[in-house]
N, C-alpha and C positions, 0 to 999 in steps of 0.2 A: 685419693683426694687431689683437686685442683692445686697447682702451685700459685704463690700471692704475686707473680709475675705481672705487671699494667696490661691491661689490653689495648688502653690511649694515653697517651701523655702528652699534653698542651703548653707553652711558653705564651702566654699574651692572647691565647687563641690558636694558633698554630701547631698544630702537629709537629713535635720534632721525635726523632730515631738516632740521632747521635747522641743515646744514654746505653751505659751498660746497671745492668745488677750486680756490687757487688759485697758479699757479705752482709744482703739483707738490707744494703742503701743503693739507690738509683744515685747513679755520679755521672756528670757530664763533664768534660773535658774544657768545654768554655764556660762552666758554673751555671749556675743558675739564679737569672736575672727576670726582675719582670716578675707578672703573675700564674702560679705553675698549678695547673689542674693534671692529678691524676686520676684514672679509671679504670677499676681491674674488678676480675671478677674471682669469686672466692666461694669455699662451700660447695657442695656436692649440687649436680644436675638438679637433682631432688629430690626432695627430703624422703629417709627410707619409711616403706610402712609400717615398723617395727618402731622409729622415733614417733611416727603420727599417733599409734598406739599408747606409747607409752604418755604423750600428751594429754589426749584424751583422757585417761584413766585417772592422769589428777586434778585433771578439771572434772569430772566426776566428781572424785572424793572428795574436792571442796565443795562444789555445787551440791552435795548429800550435805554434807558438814553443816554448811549455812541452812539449808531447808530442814533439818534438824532442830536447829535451833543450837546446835552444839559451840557453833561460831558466835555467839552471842551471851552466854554463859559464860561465866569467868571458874567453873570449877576448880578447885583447892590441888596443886599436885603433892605439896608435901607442909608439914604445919613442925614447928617445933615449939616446944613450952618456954626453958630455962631459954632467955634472951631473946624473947618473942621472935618468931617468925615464920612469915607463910607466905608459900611460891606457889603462884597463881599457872594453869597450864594454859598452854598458848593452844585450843585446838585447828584454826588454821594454818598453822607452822606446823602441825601434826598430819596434817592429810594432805598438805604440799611435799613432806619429806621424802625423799627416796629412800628404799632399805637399800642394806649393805649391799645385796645381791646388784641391786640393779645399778647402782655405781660404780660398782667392779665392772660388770660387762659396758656399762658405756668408757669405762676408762680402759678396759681393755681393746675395745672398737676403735676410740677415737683418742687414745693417748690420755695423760693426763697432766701433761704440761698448757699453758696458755703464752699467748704470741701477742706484743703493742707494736703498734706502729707510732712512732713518735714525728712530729713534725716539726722545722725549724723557721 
């Protein structure tokens, strides 16, 4: 994977290069004044076709879901008596889920930590 290094970074319009990286924050030595555009690029060349695949496959299973008629249904997932109640199943949140399997291998591909950028 790409590092979240800038490819441009502007002061007012202007390119400047007197910034270092460090610990994750762009620091510049004379601060930073004025209005600061940055531009970087992040994310793999392109996207693998094993992710396109796996895209696919749940927009299918919703797109079956709905043409079903299944997404439109409010089917019963569990009812109880003493203290009335009943949990309605979500089948849209059913056919968007991922199984175990497939979250394990993308959290083992691509980690399973998540990364903010914060802005001041």
């Amino acid at each position: 994977m790409r590092s979240l290094r800038p490819s441009v970074l502007a002061v007012d319009g202007q390119a400047v290069n007197d910034w270092t990286l460090r610990s994750g924050a762009l620091v510049r030595d004379s601060g930073w004044y004025g209005s600061v555009q940055v531009t970087y690029t992040h994310g793999l060349p392109a996207v693998p076709a094993d992710i396109v695949d796996l895209v696919c496959r749940l927009v299918l299973l919703a797109l079956d879901s709905y043409r079903s008629g299944a997404a439109v249904s409010r089917s019963v997932a569990s009812e109880r008596i003493g203290d009335y109640s009943v949990t309605y199943a979500d089948p849209e949140a059913a056919a968007m889920a991922l199984t175990a399997s497939q979250r394990l291998r993308l959290a083992a591909r691509f980690g399973s930590s998540v990364a903010t950028a914060v802005t001041r």
